[in-house]
C-alpha positions as a printed NumPy array, in Angstrom:
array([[115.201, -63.455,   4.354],
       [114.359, -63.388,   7.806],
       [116.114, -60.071,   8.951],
       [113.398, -58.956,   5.947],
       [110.168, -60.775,   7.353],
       [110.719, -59.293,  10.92 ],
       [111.198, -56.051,   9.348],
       [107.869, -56.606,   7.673],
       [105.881, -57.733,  10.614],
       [106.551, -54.813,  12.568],
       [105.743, -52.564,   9.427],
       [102.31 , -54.266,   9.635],
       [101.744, -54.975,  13.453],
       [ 99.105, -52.476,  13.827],
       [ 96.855, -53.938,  11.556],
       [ 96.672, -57.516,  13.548],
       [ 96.814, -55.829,  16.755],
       [ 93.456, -54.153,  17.159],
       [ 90.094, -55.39 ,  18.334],
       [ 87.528, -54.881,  16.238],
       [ 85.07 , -52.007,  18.512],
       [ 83.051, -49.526,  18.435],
       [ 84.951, -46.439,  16.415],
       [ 85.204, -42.682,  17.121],
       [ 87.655, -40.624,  14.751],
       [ 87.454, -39.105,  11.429],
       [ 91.389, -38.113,  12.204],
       [ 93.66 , -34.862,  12.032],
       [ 96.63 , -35.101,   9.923],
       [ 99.262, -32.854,  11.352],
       [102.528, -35.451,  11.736],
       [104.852, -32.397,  11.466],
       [106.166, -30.81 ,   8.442],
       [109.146, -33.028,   8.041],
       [106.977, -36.099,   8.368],
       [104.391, -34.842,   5.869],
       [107.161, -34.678,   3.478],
       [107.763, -38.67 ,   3.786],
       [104.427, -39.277,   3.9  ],
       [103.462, -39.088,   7.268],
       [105.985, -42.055,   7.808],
       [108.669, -41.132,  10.533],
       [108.051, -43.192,  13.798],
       [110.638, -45.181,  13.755],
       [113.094, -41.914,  13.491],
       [110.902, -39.533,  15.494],
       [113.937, -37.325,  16.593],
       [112.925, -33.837,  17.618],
       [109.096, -32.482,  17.275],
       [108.333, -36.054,  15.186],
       [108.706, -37.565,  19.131],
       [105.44 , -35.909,  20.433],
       [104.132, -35.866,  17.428],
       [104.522, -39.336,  16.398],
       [106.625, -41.692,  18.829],
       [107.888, -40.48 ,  22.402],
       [110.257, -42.806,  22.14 ],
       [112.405, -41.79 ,  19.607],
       [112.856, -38.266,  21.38 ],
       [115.948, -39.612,  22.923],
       [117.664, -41.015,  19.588],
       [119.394, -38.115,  18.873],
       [121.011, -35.834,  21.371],
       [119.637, -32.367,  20.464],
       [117.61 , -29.176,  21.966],
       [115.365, -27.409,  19.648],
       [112.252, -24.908,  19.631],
       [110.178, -25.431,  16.649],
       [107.001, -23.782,  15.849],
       [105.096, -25.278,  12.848],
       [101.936, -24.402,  10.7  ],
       [ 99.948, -26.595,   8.478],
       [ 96.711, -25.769,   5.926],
       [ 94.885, -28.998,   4.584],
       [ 92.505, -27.736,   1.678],
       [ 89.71 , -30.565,   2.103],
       [ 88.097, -29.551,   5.4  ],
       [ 89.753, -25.507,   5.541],
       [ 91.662, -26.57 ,   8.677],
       [ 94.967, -24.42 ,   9.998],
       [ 96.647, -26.411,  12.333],
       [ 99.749, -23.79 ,  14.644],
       [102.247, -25.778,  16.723],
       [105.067, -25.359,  19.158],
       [107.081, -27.518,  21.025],
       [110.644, -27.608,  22.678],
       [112.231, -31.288,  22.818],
       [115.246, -31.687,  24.33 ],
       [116.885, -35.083,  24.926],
       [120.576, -33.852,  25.811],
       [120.567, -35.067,  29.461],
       [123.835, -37.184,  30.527],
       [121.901, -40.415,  30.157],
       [119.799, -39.774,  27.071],
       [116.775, -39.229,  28.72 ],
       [114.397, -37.168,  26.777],
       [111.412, -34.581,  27.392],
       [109.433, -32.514,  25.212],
       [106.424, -29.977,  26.019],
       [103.784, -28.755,  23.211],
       [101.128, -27.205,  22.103],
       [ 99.046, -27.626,  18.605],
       [ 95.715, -25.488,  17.698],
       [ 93.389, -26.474,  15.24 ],
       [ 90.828, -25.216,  13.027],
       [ 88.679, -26.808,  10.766],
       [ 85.255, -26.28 ,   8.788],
       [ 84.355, -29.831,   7.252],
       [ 81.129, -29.245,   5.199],
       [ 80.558, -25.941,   6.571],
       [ 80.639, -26.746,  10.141],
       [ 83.061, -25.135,  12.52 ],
       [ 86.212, -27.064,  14.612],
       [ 87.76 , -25.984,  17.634],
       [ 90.308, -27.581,  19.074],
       [ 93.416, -27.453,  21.492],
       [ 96.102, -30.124,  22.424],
       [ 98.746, -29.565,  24.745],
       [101.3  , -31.883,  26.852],
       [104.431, -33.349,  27.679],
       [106.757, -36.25 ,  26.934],
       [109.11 , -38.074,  28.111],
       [111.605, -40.812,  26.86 ],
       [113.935, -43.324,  28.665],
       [116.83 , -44.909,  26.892],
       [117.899, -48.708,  28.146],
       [120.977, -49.056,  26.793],
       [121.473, -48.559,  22.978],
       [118.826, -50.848,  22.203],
       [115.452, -50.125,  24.076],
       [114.107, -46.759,  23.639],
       [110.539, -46.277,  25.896],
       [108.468, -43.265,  25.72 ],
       [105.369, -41.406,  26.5  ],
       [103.261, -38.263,  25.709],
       [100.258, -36.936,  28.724],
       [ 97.784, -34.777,  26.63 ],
       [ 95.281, -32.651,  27.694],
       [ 92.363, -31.769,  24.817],
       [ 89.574, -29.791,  24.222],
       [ 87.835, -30.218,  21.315],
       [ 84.542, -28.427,  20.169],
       [ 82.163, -29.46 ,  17.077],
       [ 79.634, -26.966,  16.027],
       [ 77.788, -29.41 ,  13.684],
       [ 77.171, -31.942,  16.722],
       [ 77.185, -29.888,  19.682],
       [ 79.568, -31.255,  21.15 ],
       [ 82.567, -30.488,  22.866],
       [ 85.222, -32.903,  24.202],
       [ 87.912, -32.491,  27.039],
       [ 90.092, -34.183,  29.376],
       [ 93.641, -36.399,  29.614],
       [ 94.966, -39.369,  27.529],
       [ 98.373, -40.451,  26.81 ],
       [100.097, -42.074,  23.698],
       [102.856, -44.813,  24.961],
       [106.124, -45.989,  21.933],
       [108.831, -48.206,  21.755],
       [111.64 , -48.082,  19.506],
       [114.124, -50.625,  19.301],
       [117.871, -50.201,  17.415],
       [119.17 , -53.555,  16.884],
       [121.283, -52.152,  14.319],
       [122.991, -48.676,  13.796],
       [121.075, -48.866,  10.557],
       [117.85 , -49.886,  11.317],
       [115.307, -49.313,  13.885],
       [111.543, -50.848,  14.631],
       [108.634, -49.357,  16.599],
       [105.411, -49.257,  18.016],
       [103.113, -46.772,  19.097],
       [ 99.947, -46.308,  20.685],
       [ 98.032, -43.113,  20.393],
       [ 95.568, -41.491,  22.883],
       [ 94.689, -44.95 ,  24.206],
       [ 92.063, -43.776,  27.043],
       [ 90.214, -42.898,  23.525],
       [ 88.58 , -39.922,  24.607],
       [ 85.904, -40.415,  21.286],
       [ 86.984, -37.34 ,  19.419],
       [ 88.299, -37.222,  15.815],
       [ 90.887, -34.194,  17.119],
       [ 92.505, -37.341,  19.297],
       [ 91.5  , -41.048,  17.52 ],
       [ 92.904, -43.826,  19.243],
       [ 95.632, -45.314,  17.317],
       [ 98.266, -48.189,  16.961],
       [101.147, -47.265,  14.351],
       [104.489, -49.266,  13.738],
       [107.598, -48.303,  12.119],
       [110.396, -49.211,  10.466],
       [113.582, -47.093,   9.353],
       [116.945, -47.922,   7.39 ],
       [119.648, -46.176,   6.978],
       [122.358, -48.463,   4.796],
       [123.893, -44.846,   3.38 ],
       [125.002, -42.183,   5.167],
       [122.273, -39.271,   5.204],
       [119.893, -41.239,   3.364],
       [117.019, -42.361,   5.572],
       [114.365, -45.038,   4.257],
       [110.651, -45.132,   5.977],
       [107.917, -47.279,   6.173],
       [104.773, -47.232,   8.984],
       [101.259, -48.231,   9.101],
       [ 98.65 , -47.379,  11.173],
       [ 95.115, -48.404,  12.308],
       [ 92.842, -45.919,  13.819],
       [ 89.302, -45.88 ,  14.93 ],
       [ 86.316, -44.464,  12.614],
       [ 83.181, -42.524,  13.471],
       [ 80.698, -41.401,  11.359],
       [ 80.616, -44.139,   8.642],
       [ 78.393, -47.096,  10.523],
       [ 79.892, -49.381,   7.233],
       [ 83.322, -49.686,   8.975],
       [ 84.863, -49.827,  13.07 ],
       [ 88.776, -48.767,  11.81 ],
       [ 91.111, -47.617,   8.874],
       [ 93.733, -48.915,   7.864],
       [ 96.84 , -46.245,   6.329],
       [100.322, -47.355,   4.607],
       [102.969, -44.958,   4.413],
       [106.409, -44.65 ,   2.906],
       [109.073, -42.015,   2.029],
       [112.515, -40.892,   2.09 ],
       [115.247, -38.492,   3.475],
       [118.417, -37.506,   2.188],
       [120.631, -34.825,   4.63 ],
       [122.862, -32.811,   2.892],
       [125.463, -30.679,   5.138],
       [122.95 , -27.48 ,   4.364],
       [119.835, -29.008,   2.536],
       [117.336, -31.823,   3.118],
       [115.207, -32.987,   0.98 ],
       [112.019, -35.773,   1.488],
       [109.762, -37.354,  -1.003],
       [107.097, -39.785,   0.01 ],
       [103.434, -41.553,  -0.347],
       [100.959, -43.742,   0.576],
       [ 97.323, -44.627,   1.549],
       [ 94.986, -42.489,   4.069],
       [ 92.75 , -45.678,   5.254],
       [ 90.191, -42.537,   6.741],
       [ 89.667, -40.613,   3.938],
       [ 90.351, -43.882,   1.085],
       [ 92.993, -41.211,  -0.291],
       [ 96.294, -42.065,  -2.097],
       [ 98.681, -39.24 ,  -2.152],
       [102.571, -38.577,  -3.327],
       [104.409, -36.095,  -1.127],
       [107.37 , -33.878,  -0.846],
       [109.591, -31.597,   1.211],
       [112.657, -29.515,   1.748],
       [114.71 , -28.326,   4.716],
       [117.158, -25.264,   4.55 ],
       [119.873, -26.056,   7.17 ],
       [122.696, -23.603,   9.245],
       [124.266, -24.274,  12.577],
       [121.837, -22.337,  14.476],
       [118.57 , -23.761,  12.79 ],
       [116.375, -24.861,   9.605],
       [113.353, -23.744,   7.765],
       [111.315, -26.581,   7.041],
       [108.426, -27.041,   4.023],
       [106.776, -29.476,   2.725],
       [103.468, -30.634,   0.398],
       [101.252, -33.411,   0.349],
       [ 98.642, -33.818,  -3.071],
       [ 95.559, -36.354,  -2.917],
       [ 96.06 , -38.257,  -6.247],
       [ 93.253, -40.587,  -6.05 ],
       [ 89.617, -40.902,  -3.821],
       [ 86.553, -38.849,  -3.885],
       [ 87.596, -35.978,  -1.665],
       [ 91.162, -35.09 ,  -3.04 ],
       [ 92.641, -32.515,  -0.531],
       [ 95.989, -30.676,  -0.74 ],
       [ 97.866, -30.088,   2.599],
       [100.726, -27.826,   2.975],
       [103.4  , -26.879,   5.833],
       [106.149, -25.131,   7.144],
       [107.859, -24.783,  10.346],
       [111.149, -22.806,  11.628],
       [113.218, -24.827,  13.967],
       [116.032, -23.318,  16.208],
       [118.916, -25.217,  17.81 ],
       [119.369, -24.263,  21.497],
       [123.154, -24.912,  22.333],
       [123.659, -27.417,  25.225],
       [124.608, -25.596,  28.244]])
């Protein structure tokens, strides 16, 4: 019972945490195609591209070196969202660094998006327990319907922690200089994965971002939950929850064709419920550099 209430508190961490504030994000949703498949849920495993993405931190869980390059379409504002990234986290002690790069596109109610995000992150293993992280980011970010264009550095900062081979917690912050742009809303998400069977992963996170344009509310509030299951060759992912921005619920899914050399990732997410139902789709190509 209390392994289960801790397990709980860190799912939901992020919505005690914040101060209630002024708010400045409307949000992007581009976790990565193999989080969008569980639902956007993944920071407590955020191995590979889910570590810049989602948690620095868990870059160095998993020794690996991989390119990835990613695309994403989300039907309710026309946006196209292109990544690339190269994480690598097979140092001799663990330690873990990633660079990337994402460009967006968007054209909410007719108005035009812009906007580019690159950076870097790091992660430092102490021990097998403590897993710190963080991501520098530079943005620019242009709004035709306001005029205005954002740019400059912030930083997101995680923690993961691995009490268990099973079962790992986490926190995140995201762009916590909060640079006022909805390409970059400052965030706090928390994490929690289980893995009781082997290649079965179970997810849950929340997260609490800020909100502009809607003078009714200062932050949003999202749940989200889903699954993994690793085959030798295939993976497969289903997953749900609530988007606290948009007042969406939404069921998700996704698949990963797997070989020695890499994987070819895709994966849905459907609106089921909320006034502005949106569809968003991805699919990314992942190759796995061999350690020198």
């Amino acid at each position: 019972m209390r392994s289960t209430a801790i397990i709980a508190a860190v799912a939901f961490l992020p919505f005690a945490a914040w101060p209630a504030a002024p708010a400045w994000a409307d949000g992007t949703a581009f976790p990565g195609t193999r989080a969008l498949g569980t639902g956007g849920a993944m920071r407590a495993a955020a191995t590979g591209d889910a570590g810049p993405m989602l948690n620095p931190s868990g870059i160095s869980l998993l020794r690996a070196y991989t390119a990835e390059a990613a695309y994403q379409y989300g039907s309710r504002d026309s946006a196209h969202d292109a990544h690339v990234s190269l994480v690598d986290s097979t140092s001799g002690f663990n330690l873990g660094g990633a660079l990337f790069y994402t460009f967006h596109t968007a054209s909410p109610a007719g108005a035009n998006q812009t906007g580019h995000l690159g950076g870097a992150s790091l992660s430092f293993p102490l021990g097998d327990l403590v897993f710190l992280g963080g991501t520098a980011k530079y943005l620019h970010f242009s709004n035709d319907a306001t005029g205005d264009t954002k740019k400059g550095f912030t930083f997101d900062a995680g923690l993961t922690l691995r009490p268990m081979q099973f079962l790992a917690l986490a926190v995140v912050g995201y762009n916590l200089t909060n640079p006022e742009t909805s390409f970059a809303p400052q965030g706090l998400g928390g994490g929690v994965s289980v893995s009781l069977v082997p290649g079965l992963l179970l997810l849950l996170d929340g997260v609490l971002e800020r909100v502009s344009g809607d003078p009714t509310r200062s932050k949003a509030y999202s749940m989200m939950g889903g699954g993994e299951y690793l085959a030798r060759t295939l993976a497969a992912r289903l997953g749900g929850g609530r988007d606290g921005l948009n007042r969406n619920g939404y069921l998700s899914g996704g698949v990963s064709f797997v070989s020695g050399v890499g994987a070819l990732d895709v994966s849905m997410r459907q609106d089921i419920s909320g006034d502005r139902k949106g569809t968003f789709v991805g699919v990314s190509g992942r190759l796995f550099v061999p350690s020198p």
